[in-house]
Every structure is written in C-alpha cells, then in structure tokens.
DOTOR-86951 format. One record per residue: residue in one letter; chain; x, y, z of N, C-alpha, C in turn. Coordinates in pm, 1 decimal, decimal comma, padded with zeros to 6 digits. Example, Ala and Ser with C-alpha at 12.3 -4.5 7.8 and 13.67 -1.06 7.14 Angstrom:
2
<r 'A' 'A' <01319,0 -00569,0 00780,0> <01230,0 -00450,0 00780,0> <01320,0 -00330,0 00780,0>> <r 'S' 'A' <01285,0 -00225,0 00708,0> <01367,0 -00106,0 00714,0> <01290,0 00003,0 00787,0>> 
END
This chain:
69
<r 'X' 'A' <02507,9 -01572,7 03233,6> <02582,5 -01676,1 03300,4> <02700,9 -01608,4 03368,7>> <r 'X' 'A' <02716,3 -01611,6 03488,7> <02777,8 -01522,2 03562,8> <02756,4 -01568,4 03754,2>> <r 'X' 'A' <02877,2 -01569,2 03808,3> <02864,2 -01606,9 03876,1> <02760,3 -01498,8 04008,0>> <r 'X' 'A' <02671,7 -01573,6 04106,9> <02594,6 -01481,5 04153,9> <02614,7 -01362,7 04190,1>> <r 'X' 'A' <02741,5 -01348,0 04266,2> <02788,9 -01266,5 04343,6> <02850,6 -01130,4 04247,3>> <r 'X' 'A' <02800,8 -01152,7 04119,6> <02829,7 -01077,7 03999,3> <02712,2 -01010,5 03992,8>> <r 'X' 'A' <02567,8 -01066,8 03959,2> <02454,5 -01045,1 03957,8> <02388,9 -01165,9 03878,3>> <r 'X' 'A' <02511,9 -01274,5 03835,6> <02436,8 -01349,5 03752,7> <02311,1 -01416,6 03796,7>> <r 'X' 'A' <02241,7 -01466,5 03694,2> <02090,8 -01597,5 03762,4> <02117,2 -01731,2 03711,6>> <r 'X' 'A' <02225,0 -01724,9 03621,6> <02260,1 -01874,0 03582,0> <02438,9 -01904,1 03598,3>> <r 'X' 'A' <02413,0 -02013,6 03644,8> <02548,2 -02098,6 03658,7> <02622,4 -02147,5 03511,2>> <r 'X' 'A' <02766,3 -02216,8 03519,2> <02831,0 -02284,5 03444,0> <02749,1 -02385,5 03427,0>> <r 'X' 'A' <02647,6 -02475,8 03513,6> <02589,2 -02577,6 03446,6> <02418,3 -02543,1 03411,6>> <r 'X' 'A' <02397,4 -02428,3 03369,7> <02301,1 -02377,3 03326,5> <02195,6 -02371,5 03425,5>> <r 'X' 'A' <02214,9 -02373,4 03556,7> <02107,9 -02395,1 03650,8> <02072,8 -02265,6 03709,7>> <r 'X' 'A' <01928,1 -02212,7 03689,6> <01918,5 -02120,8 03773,0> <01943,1 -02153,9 03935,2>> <r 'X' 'A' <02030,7 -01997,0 03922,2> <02065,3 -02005,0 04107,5> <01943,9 -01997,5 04219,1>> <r 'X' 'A' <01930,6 -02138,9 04316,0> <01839,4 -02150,6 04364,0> <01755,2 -02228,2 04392,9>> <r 'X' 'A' <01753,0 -02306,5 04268,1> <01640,4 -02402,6 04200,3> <01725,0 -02554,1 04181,7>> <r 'X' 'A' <01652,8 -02636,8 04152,1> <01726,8 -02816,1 04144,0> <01689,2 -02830,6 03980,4>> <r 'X' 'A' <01566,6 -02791,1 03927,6> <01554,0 -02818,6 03802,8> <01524,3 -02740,2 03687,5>> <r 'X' 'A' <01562,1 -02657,5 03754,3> <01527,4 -02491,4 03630,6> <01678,0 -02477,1 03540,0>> <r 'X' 'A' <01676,7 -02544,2 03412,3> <01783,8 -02435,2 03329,8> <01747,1 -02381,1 03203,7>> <r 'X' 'A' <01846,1 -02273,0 03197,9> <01791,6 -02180,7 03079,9> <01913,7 -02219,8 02972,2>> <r 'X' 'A' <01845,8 -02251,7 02846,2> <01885,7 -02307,5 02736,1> <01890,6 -02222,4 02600,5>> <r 'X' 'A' <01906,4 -02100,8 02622,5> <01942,2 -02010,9 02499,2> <02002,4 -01884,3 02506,6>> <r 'X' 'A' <01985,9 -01798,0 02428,2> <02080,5 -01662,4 02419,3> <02107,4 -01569,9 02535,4>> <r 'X' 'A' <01987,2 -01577,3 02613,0> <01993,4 -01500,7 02738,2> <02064,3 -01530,5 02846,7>> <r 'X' 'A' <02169,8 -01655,1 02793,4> <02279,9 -01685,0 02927,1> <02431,6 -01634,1 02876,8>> <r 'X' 'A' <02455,2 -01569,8 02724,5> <02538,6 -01486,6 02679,4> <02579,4 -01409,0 02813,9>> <r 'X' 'A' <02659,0 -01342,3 02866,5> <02700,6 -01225,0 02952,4> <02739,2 -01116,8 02838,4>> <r 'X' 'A' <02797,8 -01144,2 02741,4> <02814,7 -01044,0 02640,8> <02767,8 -01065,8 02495,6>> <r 'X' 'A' <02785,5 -00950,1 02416,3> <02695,3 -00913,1 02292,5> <02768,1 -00972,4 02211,3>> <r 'X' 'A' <02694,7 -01070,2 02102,2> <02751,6 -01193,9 02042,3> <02734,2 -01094,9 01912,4>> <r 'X' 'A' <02829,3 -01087,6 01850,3> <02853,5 -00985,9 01712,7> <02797,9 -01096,5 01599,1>> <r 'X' 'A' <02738,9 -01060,8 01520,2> <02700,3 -01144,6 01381,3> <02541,6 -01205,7 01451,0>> <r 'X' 'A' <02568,4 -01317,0 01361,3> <02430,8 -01456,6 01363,7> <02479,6 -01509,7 01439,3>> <r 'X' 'A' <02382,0 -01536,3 01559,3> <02384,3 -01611,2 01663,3> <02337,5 -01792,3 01708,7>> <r 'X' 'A' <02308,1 -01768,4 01531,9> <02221,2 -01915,3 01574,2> <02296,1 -02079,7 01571,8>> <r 'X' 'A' <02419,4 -02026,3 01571,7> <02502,9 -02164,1 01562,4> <02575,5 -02160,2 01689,4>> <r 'X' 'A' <02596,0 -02073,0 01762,1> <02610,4 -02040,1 01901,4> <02518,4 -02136,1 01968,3>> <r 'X' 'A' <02418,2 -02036,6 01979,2> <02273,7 -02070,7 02025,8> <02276,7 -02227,1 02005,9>> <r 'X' 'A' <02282,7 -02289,1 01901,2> <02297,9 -02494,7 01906,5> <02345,7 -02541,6 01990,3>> <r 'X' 'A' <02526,7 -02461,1 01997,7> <02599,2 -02537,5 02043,9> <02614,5 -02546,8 02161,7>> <r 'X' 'A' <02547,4 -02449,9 02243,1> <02468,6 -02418,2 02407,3> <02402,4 -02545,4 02392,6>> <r 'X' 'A' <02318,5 -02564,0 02327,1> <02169,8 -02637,1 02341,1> <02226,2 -02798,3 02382,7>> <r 'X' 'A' <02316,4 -02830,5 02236,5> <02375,8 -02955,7 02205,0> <02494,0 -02968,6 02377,2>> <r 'X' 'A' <02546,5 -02926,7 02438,6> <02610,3 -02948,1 02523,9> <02535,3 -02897,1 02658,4>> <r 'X' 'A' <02430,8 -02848,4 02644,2> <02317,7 -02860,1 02770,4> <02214,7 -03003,3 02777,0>> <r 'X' 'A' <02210,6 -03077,7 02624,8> <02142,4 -03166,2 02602,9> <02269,0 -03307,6 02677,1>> <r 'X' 'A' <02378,0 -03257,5 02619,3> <02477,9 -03333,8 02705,9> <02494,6 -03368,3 02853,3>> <r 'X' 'A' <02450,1 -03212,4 02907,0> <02470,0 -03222,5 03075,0> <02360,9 -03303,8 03138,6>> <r 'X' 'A' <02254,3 -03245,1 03041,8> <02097,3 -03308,5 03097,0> <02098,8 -03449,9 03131,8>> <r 'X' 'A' <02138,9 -03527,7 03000,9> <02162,3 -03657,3 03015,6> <02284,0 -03707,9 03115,7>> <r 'X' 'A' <02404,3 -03661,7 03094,5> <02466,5 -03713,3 03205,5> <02413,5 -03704,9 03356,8>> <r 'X' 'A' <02345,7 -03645,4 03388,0> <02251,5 -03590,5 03489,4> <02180,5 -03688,7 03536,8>> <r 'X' 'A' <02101,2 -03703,2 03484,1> <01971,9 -03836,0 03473,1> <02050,6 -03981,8 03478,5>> <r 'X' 'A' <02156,0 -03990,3 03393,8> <02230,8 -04142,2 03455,3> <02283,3 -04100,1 03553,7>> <r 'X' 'A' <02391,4 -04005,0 03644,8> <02383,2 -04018,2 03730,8> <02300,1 -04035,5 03857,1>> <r 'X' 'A' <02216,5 -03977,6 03805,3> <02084,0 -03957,1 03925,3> <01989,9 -04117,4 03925,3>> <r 'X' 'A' <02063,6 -04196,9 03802,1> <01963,8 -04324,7 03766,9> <02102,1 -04450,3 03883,7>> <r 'X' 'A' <02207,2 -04373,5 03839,4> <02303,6 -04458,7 03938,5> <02310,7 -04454,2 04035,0>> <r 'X' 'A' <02264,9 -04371,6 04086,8> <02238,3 -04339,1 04248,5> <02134,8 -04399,3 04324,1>> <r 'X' 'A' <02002,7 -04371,5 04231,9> <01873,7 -04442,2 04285,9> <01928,4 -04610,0 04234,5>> <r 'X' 'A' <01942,3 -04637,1 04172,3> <01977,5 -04837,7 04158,4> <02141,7 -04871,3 04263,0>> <r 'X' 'A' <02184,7 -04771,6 04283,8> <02287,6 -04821,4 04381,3> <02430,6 -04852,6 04303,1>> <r 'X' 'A' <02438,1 -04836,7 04142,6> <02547,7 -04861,4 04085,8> <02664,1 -04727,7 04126,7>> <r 'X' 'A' <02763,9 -04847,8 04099,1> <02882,7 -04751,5 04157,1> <02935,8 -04679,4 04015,4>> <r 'X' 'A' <02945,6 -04568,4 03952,8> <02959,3 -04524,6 03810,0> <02906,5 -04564,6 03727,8>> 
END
C-alpha cells in the first residue's frame, strides 16, 4: 500500500491501481515487515475493508435510487 508513484499497486482504500473493483484484503498490502504474529493485524485490515466495502455499496445504492445521503 503505497502510493503509485512509489511503486505501490494498492491504494489507502485498498483498490488496486487501475481497476473499479479489485481490492486486496490481507498481508501483502503491509509496505513494511510486521515483527511478531500478524494475525490480529491481518483482522483488523479485513474488519475495516469490510467497513469500506459496505459504505461503498450504500453509496453506490444512493446514487442509483437518487437519495441525497
């Protein structure tokens, strides 16, 4: 996760650069080496990508029905 012009392939909102519906949802969006057990990390990516996803989809549901927020 890194911005392109770095070399990154993923964005702050987990989107591969490029694409409308591609994101990557685990360890490989680290930029650096996560010392210890990684797997409560790794959730808390998941749990706040599961967040974006959905806010996503209501917006995109408010848009297609015409609601204003």
């Amino acid at each position: 996760m890194l911005p392109r012009e770095d070399g990154g392939v993923v964005g702050a909102d987990l989107k591969v650069y490029g694409t409308a519906n591609v994101r990557v949802v685990d360890a490989s969006i680290f930029p650096l080496h996560v010392q210890g057990n990684i797997q409560s990390v790794v959730y808390a990516v998941a749990e706040k990508a599961a967040d974006m996803i959905k806010a996503s989809l209501k917006d995109g549901a408010a848009a297609v029905n015409g609601a204003n927020g």
